[in-house]
HTML snippet that shows the backbone in 3Dmol.js (N, CA, C, O; Angstrom):
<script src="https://3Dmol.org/build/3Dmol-min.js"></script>
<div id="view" style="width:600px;height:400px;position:relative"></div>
<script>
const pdb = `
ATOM      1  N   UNK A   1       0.851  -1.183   0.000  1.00  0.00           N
ATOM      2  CA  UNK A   1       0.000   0.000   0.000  1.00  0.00           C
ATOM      3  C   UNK A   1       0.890   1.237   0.000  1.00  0.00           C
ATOM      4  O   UNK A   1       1.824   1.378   0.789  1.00  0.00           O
ATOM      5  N   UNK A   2       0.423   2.434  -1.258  1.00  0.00           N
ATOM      6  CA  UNK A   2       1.691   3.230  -0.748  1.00  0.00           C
ATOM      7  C   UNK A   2       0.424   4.899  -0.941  1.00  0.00           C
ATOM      8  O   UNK A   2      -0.070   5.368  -1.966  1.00  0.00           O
ATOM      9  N   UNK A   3       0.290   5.360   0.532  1.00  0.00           N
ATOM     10  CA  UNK A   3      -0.558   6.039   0.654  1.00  0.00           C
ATOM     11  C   UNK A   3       0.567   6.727   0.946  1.00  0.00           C
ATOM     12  O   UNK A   3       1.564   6.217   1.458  1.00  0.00           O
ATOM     13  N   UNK A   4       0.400   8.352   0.514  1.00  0.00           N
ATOM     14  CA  UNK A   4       1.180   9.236   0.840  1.00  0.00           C
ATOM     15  C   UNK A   4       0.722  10.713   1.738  1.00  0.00           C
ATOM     16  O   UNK A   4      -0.127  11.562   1.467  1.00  0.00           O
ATOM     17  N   UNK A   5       1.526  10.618   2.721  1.00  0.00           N
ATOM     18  CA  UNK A   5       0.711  11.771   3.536  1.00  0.00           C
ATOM     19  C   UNK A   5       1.307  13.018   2.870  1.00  0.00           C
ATOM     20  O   UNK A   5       2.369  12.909   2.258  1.00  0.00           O
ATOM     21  N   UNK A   6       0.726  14.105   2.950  1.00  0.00           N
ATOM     22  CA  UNK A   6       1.099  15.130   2.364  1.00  0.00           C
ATOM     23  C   UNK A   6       0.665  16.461   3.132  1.00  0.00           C
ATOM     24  O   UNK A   6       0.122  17.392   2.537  1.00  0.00           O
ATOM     25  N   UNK A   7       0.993  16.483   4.732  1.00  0.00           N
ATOM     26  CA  UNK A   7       0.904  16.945   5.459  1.00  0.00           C
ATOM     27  C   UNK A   7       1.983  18.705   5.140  1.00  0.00           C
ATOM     28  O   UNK A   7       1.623  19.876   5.017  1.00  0.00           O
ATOM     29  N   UNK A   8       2.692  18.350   5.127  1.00  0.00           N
ATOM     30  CA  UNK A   8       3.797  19.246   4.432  1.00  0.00           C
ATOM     31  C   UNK A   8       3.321  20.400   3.594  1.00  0.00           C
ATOM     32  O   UNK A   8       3.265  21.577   3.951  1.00  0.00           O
ATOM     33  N   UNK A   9       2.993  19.903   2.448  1.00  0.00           N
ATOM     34  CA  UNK A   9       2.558  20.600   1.275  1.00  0.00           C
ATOM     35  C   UNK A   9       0.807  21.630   2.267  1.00  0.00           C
ATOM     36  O   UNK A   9       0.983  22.844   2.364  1.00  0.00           O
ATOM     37  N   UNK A  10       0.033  21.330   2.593  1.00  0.00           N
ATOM     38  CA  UNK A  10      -0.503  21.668   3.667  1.00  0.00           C
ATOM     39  C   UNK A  10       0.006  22.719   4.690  1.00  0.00           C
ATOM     40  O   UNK A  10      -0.509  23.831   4.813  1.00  0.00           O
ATOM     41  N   UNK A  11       0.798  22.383   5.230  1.00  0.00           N
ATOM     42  CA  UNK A  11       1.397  22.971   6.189  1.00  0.00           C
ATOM     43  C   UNK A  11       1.931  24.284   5.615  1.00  0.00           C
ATOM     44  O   UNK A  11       1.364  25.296   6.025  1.00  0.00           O
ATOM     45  N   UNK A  12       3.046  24.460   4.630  1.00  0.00           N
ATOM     46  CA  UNK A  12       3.170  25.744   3.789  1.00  0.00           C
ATOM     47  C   UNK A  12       1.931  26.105   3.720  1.00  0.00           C
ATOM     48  O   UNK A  12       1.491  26.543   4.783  1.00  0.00           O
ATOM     49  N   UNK A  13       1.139  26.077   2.763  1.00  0.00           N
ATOM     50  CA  UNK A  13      -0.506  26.503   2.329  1.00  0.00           C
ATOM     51  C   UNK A  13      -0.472  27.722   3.490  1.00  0.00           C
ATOM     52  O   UNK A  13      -0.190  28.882   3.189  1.00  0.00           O
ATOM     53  N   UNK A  14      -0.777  27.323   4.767  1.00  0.00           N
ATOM     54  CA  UNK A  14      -0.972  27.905   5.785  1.00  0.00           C
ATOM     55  C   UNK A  14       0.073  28.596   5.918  1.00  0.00           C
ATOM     56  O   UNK A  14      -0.309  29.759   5.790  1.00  0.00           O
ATOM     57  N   UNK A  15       1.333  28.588   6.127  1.00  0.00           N
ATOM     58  CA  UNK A  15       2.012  28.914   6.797  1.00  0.00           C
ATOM     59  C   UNK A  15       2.813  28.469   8.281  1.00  0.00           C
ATOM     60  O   UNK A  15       3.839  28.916   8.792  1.00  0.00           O
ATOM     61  N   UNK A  16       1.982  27.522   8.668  1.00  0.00           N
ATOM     62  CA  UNK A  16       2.050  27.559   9.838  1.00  0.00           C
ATOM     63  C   UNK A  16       3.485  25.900  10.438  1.00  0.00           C
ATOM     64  O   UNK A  16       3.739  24.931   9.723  1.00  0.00           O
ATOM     65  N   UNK A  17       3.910  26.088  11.442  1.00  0.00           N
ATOM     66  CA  UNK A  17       4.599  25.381  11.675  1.00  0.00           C
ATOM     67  C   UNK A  17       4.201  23.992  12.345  1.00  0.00           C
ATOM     68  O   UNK A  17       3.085  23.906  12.857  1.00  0.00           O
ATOM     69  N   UNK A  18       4.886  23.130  12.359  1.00  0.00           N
ATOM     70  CA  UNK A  18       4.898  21.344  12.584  1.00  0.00           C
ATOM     71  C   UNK A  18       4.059  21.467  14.308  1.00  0.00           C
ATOM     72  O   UNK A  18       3.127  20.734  14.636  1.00  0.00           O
ATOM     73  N   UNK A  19       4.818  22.828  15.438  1.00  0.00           N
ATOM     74  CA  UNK A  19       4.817  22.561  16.484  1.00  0.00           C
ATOM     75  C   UNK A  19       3.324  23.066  16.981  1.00  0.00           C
ATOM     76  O   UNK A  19       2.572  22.795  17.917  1.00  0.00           O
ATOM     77  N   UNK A  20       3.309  24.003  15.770  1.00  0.00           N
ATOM     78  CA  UNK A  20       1.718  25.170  16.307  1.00  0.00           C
ATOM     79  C   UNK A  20       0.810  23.572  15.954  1.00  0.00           C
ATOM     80  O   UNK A  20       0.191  23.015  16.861  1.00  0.00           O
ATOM     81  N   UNK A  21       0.862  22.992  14.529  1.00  0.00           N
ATOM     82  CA  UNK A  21      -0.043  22.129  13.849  1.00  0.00           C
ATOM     83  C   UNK A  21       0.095  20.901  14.998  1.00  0.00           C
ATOM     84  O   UNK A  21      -0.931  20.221  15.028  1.00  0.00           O
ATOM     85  N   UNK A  22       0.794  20.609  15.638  1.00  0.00           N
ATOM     86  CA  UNK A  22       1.105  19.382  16.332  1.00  0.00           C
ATOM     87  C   UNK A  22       0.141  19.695  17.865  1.00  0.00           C
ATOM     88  O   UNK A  22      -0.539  18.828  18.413  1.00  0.00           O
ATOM     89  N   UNK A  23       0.286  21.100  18.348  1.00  0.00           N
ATOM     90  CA  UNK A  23      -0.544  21.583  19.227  1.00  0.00           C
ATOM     91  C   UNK A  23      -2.304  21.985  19.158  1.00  0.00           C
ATOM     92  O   UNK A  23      -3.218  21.894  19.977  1.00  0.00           O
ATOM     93  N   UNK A  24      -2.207  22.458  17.742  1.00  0.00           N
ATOM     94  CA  UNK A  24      -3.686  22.515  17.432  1.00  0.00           C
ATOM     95  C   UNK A  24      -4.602  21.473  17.387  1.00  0.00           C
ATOM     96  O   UNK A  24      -5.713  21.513  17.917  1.00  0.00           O
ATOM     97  N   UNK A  25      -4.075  20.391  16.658  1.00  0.00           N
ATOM     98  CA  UNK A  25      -4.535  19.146  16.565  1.00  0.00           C
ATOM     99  C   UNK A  25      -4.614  18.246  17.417  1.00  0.00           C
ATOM    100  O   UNK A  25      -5.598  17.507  17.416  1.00  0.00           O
ATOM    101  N   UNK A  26      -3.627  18.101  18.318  1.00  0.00           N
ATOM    102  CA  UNK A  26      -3.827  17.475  19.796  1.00  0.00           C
ATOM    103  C   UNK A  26      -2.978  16.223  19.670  1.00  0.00           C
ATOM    104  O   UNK A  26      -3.301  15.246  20.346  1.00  0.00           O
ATOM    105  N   UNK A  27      -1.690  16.145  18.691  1.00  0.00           N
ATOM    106  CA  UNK A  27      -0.837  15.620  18.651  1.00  0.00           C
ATOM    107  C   UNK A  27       0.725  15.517  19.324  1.00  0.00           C
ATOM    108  O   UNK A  27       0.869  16.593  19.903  1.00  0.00           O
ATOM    109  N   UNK A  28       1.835  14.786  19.488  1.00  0.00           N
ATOM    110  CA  UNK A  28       2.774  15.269  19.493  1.00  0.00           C
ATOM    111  C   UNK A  28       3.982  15.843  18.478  1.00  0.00           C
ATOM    112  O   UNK A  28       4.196  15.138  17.492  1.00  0.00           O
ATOM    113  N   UNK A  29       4.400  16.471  18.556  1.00  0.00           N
ATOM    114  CA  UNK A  29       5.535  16.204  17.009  1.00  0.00           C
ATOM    115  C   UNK A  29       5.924  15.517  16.778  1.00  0.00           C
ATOM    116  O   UNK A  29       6.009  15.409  15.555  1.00  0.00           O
ATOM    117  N   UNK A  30       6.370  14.696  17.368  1.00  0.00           N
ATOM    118  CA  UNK A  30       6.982  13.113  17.136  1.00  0.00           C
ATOM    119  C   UNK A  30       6.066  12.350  15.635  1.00  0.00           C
ATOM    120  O   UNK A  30       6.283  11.772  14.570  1.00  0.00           O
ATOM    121  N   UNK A  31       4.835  12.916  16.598  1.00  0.00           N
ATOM    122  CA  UNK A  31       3.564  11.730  15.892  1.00  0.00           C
ATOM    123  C   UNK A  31       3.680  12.665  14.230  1.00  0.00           C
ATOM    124  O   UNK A  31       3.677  12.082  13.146  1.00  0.00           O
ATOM    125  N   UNK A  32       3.772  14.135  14.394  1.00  0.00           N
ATOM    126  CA  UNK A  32       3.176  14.446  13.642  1.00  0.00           C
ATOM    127  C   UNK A  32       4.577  14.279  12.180  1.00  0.00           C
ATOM    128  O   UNK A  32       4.341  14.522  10.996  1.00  0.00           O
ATOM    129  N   UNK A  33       5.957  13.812  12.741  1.00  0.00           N
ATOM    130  CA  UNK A  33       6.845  13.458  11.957  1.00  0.00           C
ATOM    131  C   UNK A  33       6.442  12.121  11.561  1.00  0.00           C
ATOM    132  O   UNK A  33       6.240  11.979  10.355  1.00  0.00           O
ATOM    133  N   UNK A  34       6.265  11.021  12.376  1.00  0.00           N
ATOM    134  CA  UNK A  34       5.797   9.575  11.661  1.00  0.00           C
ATOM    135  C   UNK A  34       4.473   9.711  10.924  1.00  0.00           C
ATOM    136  O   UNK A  34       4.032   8.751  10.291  1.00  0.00           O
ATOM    137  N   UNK A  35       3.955  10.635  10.971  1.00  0.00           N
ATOM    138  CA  UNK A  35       2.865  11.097   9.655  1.00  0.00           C
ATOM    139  C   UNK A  35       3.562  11.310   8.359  1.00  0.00           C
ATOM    140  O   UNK A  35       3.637  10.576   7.374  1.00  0.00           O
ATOM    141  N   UNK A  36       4.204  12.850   8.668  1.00  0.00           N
ATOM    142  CA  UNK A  36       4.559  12.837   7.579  1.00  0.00           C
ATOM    143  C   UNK A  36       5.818  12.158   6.629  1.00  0.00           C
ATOM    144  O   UNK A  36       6.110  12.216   5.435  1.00  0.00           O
ATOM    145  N   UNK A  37       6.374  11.509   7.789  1.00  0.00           N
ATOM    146  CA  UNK A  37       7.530  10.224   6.638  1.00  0.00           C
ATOM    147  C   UNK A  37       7.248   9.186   6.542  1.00  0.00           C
ATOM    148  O   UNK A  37       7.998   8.225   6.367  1.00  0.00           O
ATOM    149  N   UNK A  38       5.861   9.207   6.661  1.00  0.00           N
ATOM    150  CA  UNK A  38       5.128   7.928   6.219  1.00  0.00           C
ATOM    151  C   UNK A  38       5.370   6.687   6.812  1.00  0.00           C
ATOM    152  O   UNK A  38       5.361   5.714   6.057  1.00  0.00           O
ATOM    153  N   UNK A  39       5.594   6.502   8.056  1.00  0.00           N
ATOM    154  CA  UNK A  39       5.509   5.495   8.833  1.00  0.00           C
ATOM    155  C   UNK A  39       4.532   4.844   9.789  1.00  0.00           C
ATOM    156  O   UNK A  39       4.425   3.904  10.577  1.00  0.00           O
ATOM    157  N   UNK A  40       3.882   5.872   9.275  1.00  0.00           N
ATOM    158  CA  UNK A  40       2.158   5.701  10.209  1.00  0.00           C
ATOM    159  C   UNK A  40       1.698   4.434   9.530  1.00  0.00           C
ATOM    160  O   UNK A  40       2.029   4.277   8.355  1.00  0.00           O
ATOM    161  N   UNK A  41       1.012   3.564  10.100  1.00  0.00           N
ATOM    162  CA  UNK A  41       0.117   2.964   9.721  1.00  0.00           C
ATOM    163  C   UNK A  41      -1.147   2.839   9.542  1.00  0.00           C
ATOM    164  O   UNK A  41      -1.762   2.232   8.665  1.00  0.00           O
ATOM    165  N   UNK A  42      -1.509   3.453  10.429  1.00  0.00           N
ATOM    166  CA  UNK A  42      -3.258   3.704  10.707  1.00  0.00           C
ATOM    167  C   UNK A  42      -2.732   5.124  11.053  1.00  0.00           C
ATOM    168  O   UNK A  42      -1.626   5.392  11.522  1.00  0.00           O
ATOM    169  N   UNK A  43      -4.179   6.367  10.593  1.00  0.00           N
ATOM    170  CA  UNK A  43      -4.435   7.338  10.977  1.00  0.00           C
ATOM    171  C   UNK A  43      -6.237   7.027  11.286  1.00  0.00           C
ATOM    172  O   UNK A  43      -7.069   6.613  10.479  1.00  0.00           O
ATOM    173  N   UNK A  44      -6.451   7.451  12.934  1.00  0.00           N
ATOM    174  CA  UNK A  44      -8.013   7.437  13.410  1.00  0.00           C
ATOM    175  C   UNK A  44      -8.361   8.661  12.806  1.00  0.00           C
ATOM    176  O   UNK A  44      -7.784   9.737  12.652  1.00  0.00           O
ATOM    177  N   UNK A  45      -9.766   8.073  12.423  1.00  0.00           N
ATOM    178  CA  UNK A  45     -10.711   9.161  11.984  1.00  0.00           C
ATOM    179  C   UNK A  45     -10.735  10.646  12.439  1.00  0.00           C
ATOM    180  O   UNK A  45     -10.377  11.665  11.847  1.00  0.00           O
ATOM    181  N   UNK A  46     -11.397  10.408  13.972  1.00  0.00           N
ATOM    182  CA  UNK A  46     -10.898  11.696  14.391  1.00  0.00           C
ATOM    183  C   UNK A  46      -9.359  12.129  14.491  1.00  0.00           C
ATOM    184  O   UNK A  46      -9.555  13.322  14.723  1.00  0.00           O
ATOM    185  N   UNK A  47      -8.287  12.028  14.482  1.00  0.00           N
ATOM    186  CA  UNK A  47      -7.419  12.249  13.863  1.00  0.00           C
ATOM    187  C   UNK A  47      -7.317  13.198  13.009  1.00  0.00           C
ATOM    188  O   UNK A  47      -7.022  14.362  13.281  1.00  0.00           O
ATOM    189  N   UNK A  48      -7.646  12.580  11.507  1.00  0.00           N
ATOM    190  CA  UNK A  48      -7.800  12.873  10.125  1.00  0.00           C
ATOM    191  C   UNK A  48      -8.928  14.384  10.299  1.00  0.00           C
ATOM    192  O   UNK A  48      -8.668  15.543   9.977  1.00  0.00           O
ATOM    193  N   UNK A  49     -10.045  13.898  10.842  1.00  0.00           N
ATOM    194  CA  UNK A  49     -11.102  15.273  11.141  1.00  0.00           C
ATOM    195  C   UNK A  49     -10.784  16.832  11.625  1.00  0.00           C
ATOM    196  O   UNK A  49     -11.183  17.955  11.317  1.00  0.00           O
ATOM    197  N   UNK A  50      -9.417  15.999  12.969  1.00  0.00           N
ATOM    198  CA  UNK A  50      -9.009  17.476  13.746  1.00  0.00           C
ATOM    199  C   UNK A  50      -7.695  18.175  12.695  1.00  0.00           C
ATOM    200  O   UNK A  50      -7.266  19.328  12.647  1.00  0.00           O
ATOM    201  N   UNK A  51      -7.295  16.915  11.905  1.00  0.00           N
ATOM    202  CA  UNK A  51      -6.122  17.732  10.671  1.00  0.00           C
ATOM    203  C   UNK A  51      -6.844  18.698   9.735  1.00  0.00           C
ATOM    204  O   UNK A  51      -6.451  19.742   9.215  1.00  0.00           O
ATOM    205  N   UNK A  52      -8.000  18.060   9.668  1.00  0.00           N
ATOM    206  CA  UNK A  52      -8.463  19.252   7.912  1.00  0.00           C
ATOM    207  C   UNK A  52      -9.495  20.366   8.814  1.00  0.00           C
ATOM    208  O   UNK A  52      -9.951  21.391   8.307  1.00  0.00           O
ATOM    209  N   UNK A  53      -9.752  19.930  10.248  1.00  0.00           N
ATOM    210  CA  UNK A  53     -10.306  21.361  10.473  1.00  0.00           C
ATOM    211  C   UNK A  53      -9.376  22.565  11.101  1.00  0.00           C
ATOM    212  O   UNK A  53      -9.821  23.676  11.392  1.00  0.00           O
ATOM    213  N   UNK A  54      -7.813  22.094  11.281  1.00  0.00           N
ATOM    214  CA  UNK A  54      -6.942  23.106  11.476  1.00  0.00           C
ATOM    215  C   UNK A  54      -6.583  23.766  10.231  1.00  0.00           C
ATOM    216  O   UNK A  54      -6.843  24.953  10.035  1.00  0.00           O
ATOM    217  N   UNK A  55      -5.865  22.864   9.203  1.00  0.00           N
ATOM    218  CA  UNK A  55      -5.856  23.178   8.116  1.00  0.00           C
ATOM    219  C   UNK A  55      -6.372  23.634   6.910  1.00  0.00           C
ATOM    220  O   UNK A  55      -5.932  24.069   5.846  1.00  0.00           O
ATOM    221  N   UNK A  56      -7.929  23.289   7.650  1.00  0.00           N
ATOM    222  CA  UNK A  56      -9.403  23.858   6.530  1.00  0.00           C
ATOM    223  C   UNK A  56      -9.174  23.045   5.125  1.00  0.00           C
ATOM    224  O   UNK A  56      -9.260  23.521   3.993  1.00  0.00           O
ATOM    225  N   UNK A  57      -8.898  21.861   5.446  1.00  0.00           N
ATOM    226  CA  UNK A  57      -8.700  21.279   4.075  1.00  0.00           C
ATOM    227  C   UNK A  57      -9.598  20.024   3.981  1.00  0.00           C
ATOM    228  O   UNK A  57     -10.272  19.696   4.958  1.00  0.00           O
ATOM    229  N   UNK A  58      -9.634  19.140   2.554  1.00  0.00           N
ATOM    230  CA  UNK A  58     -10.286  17.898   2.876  1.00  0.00           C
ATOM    231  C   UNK A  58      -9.152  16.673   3.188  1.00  0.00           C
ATOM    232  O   UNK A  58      -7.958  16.964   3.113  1.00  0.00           O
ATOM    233  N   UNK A  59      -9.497  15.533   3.480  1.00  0.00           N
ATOM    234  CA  UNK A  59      -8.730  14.206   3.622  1.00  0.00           C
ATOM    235  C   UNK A  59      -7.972  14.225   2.401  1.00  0.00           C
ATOM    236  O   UNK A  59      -6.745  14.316   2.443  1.00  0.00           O
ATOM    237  N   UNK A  60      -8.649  14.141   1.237  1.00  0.00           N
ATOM    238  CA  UNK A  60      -7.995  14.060   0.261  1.00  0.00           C
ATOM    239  C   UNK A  60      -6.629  15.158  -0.405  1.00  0.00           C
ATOM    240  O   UNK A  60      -5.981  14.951  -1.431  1.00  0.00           O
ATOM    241  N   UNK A  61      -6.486  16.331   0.561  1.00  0.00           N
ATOM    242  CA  UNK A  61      -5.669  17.035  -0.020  1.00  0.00           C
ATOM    243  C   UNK A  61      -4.446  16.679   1.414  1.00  0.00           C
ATOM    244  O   UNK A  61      -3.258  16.966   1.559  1.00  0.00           O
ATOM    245  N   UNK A  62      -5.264  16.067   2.126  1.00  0.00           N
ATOM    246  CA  UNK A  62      -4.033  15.189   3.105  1.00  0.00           C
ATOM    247  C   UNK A  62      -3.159  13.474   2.614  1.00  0.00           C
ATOM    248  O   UNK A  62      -2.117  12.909   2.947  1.00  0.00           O
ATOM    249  N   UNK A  63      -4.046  13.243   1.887  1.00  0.00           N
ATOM    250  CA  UNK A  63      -3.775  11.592   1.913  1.00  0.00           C
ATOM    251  C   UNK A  63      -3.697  11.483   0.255  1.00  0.00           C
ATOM    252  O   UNK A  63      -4.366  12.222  -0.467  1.00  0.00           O
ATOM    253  N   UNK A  64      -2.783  10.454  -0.258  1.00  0.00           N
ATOM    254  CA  UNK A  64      -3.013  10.537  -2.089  1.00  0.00           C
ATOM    255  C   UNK A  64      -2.620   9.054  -1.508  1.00  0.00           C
ATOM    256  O   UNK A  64      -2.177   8.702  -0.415  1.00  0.00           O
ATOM    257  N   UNK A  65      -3.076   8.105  -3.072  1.00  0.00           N
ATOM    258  CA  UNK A  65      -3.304   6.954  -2.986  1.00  0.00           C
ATOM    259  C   UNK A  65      -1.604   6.947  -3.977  1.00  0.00           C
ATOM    260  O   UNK A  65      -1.927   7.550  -5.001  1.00  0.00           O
ATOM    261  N   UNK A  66      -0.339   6.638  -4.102  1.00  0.00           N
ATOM    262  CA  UNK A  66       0.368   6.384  -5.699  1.00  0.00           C
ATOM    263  C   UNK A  66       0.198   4.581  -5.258  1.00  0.00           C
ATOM    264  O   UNK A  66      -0.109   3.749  -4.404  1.00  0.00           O
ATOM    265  N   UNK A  67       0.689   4.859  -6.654  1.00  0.00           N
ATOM    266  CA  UNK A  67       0.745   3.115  -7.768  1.00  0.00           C
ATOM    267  C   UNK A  67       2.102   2.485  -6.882  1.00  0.00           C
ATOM    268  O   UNK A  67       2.779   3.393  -6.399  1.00  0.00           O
ATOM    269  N   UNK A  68       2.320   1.889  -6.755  1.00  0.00           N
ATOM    270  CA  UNK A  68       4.178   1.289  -6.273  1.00  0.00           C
ATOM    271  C   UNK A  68       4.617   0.479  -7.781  1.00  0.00           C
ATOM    272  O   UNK A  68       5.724  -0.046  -7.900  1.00  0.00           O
TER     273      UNK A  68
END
`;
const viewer = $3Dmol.createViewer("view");
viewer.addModel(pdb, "pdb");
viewer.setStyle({}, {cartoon: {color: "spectrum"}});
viewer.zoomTo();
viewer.render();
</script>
């Protein structure tokens, strides 16, 4: 499975940094680095919900499906 987080690309959009986004969301940075280098395995729903309502974005401009 090669789902790609694209938390990053996001994150510019805004402006805003890993530690503010890691605090808004109710994450740690840690977590919010094994997001974005793709070592996550599971992301919970609410999770995913509290990312696109900091970011004002949808799932899909968080998550892309590529081919391997």
């Amino acid at each position: 499975m090669a789902i790609v987080v694209r938390i990053d690309v996001e994150l510019a959009k805004q402006k805003m940094s890993v530690g503010e986004f890691a605090e808004r969301v109710g994450l740690t940075p840690a977590n919010v680095a094994v997001l974005k280098n793709g070592r996550a395995k599971a992301v919970r729903l609410s999770t995913l919900d509290a990312m696109c309502r900091v970011l004002i974005c949808q799932p899909g401009d968080l998550l892309e499906w590529v081919d391997e």
